[in-house]
C-alpha positions in Angstrom: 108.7 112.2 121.9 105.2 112.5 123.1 102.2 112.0 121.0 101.3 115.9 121.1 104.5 116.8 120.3 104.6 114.1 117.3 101.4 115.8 116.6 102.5 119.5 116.5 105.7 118.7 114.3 103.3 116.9 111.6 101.5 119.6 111.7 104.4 122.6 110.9 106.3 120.9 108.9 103.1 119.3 106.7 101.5 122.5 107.0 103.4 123.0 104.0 103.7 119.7 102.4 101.0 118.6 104.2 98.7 121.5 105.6 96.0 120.8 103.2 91.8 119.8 102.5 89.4 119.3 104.8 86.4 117.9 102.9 83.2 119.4 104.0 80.3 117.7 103.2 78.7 120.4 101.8 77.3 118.5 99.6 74.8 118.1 96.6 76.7 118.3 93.7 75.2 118.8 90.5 75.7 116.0 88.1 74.9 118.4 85.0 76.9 116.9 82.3 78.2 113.4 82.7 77.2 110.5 81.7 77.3 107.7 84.2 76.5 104.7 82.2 80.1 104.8 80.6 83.3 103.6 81.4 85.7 106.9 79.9 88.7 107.1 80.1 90.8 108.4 77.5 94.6 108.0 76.9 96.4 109.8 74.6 100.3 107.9 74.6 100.9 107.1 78.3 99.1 110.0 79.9 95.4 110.0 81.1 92.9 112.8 79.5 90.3 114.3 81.7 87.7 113.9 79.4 85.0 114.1 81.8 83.0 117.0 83.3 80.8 117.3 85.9 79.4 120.4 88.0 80.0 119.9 92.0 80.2 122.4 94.5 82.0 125.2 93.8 84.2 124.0 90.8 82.8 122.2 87.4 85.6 119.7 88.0 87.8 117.8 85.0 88.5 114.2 85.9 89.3 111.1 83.9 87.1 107.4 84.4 88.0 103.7 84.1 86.6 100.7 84.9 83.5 99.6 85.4 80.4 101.6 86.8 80.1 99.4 88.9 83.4 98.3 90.6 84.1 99.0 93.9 85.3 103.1 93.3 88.7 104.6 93.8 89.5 108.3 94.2 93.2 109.2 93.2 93.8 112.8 93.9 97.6 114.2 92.7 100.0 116.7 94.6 101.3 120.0 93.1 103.1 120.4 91.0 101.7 117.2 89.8 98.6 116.3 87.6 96.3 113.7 87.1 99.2 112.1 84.9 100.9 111.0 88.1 98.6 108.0 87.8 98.5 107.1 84.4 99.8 103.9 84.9 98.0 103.3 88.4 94.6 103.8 86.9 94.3 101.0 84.3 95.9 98.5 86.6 93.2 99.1 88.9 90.7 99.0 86.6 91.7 95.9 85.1 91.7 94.7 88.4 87.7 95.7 88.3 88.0 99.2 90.2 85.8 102.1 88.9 88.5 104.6 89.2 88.0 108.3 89.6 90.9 110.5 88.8 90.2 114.4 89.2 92.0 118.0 88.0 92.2 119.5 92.1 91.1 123.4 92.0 93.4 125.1 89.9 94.7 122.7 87.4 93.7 121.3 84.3 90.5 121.7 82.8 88.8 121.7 86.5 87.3 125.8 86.6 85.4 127.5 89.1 81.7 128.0 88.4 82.0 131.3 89.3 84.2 134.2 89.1 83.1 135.9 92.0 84.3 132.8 94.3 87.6 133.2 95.7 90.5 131.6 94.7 91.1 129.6 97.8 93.5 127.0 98.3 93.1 126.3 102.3 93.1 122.6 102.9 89.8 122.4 104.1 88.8 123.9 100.7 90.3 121.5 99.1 88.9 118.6 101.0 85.5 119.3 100.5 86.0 119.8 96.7 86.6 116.2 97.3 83.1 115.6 99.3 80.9 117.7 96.5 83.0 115.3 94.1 81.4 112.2 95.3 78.1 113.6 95.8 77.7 114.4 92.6 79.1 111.8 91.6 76.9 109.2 93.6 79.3 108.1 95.2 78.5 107.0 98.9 81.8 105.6 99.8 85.4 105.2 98.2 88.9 104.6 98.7 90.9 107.3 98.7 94.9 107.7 97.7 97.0 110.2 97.3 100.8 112.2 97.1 101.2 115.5 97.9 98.5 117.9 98.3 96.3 114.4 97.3 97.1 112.9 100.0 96.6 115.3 102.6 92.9 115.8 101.2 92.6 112.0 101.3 93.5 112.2 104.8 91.1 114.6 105.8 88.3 112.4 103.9 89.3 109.9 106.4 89.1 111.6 109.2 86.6 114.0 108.6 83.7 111.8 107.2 84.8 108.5 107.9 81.5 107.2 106.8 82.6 107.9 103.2 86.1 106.4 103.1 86.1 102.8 102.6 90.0 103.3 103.1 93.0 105.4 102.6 96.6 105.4 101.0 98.6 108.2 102.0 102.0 108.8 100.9 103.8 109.9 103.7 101.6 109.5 106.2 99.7 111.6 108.0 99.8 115.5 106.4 96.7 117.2 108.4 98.2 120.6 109.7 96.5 124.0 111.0 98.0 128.0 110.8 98.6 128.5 114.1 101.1 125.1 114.2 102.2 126.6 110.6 103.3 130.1 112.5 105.8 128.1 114.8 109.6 128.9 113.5 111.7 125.2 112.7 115.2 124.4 112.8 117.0 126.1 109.7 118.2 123.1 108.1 114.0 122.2 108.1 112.8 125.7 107.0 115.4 125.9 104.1 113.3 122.6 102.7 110.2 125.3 102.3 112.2 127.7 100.7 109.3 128.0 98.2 107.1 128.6 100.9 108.6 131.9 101.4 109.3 132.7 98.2 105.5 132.5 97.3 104.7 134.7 100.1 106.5 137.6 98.4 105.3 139.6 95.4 108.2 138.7 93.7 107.6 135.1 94.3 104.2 135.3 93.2 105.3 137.0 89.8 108.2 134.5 89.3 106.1 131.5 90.0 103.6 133.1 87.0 106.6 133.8 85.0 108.2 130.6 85.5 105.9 128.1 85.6 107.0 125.1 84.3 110.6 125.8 85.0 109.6 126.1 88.7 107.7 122.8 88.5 110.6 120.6 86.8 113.3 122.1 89.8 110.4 120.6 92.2 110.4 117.4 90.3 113.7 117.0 90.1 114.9 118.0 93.6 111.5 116.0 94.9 112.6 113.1 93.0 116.5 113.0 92.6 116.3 109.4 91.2 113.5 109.5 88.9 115.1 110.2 85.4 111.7 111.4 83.7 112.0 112.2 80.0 110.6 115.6 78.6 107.0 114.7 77.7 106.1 112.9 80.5 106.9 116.7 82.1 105.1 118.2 79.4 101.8 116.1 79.8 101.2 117.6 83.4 102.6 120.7 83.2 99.7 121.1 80.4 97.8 121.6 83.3 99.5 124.5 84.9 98.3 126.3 82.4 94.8 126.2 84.3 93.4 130.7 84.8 93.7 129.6 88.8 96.9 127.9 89.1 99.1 130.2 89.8 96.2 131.9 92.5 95.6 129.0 94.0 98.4 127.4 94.6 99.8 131.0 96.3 96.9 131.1 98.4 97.7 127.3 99.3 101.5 128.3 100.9 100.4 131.9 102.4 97.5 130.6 104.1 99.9 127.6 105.7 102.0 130.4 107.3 98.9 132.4 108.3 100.1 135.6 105.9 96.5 135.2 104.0 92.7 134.1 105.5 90.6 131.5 104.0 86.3 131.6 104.1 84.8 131.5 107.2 82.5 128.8 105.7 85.5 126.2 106.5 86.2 127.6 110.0 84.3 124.4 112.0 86.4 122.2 109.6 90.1 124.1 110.1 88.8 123.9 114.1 88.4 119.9 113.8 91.9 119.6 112.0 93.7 122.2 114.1 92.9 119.3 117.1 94.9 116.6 114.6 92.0 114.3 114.7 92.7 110.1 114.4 92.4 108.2 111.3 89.9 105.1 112.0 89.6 103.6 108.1 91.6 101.0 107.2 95.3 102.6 106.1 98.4 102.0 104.3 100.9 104.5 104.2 104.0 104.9 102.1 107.0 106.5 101.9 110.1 106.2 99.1 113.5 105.6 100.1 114.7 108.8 97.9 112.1 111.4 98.8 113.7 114.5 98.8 110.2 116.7 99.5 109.8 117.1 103.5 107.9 114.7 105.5 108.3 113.2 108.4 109.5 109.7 110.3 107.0 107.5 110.1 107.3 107.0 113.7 106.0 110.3 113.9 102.5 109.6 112.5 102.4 105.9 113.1 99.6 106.6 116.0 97.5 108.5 114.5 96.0 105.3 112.9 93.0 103.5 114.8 92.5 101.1 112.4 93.7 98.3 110.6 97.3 99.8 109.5 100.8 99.1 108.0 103.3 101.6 106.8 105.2 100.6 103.3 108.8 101.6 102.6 109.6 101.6 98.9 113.6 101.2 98.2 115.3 101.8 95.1 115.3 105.3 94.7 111.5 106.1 94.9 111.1 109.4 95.5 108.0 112.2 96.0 105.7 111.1 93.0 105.9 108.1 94.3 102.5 106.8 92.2 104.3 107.9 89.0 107.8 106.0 90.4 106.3 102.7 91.7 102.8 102.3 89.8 102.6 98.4 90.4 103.6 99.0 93.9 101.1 102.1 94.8 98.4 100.3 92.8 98.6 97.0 95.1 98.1 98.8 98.5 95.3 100.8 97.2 93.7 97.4 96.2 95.0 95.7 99.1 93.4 98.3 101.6 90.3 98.2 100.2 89.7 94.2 100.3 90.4 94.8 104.0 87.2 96.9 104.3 
């Protein structure tokens, strides 16, 4: 299969799992209300508390901080239907290991809010993305390593990609998840569409109003079929789906599936970003991907993305039943490449 055509089917099929942020340094965030001079992060049991607040772009965003102020930073960024919980183990380790780690609420969950009610609810990838930029800036933050599942990791991907200059380097589970609509619009084999069934179902009304309805029921099927291996107990669920419970969850994360299939727009103030993406633009950082042996979410064959990689790279293959969450599944494991691929900076 030829590069463009490796290219095209990242795209479709992780323009759903993957079709995700483009970060936009639009930047200047507003540090109104945190206070740098602290290491803060909170635990309560085995789950992280975003105890931290700060105003950047659009969103006065939620996050949880360890380590010291002055270790080299890490930005962990979950998936959906996933929450800051997902690295509750992965943070500490990291900032034992003397990381200042970052770990934010994405738009839409936990005690991240918009700063206005008047801006739209917009889950496009490239939104997403630049959440991440304003994050940094506000946060002083000239350059980080970024990781991430899910949703997480196709915004750390487009970090990378996007402004290079701010990514020190990138862990990505499963790879490379940068997607556009019109690649989203192309039909797949059935036996591949059926894996998106909630992609469909979320671009009906009824899907909407059952996802609202239903949301933490939805979110422990997506566990479960995401992660057939991972026997997680009830309040390790019950931590993150606390932050479901977020006004712009359910909004968000509707807008985030439509706009993949092109059934919704998203701003014209991301249109040169979606442009850039739409051309599936190389990854020059230094990268580690990763991929458990028992995903059961859709992504692709490594093969598939392998090229997309300038720099210094090496995919990881976790066995044992490692699924989706694959932070939450393999902490010791996840944490290691994220340091390893940021002494290689």
């Amino acid at each position: 299969m030829s590069n463009s055509k490796n290219a095209t089917w990242t795209r479709r099929s992780f323009g759903g799992v993957a079709l995700g942020l483009t970060a936009a340094g639009i930047l200047a965030g507003r540090a109104a209300g945190a206070d740098q001079s602290k290491m803060a992060v909170r635990q309560n049991g085995h789950g992280l508390v975003a105890d931290k607040r700060i105003d950047a772009g659009d969103l006065n965003v939620g996050y949880a901080e360890l380590g010291p102020v002055d270790g080299s930073p890490v930005i962990l960024f979950h998936g959906w239907p996933y929450d800051i919980n997902a690295f509750a183990e992965v943070a500490p380790l990291l900032a034992d290991r003397g990381h200042r780690v970052i770990v934010p609420h994405l738009r839409g969950y936990g005690s991240t809010r918009f700063l206005s009610g008047d801006t739209m609810r917009n889950g496009q990838q490239s939104a997403l993305a630049v959440d991440a930029v304003e994050l940094m800036d506000a946060l002083k933050i000239d350059k980080a390593t970024v990781a991430g599942f899910d949703w997480g990791a196709r915004t750390a991907d487009i970090v990378a990609a996007l402004w290079p200059e701010r990514c020190k380097g990138l862990v990505s589970v499963s790879g490379y998840l940068i997607g556009n609509q019109t690649a989203g619009k192309s039909p797949l084999p059935p036996s591949a569409e059926l894996q998106w069934w909630y992609q469909f179902y979320f671009a009906t009304d009824r899907g909407r109003e059952g996802y609202e309805k239903y949301t933490n029921d939805f979110a422990k099927l997506i566990w479960q079929l995401a992660s057939p291996r991972w026997k997680f107990d009830d309040p390790t669920f019950e931590r993150s789906a606390a932050a479901f419970a977020n006004p712009d969850h359910v909004a968000i994360v509707v807008h985030n599936y439509r706009w993949r299939l092109g059934l919704t727009e998203g701003e014209t103030r991301f249109d040169e970003f979606e442009t850039k993406l739409a051309s599936a633009p190389e990854i020059h950082v230094p990268t580690i991907t990763m991929e458990g042996d028992a995903n059961g979410a859709p992504h692709p064959d490594p093969k598939a993305y392998a090229g997309k990689f300038k720099g210094k790279y090496e995919h990881r293959l976790l066995t044992g039943g490692v699924g989706h969450n694959l932070p939450q599944e393999a902490p010791e494991t996840f944490a290691k490449a994220v340091g390893d691929v940021d002494s290689w900076a």
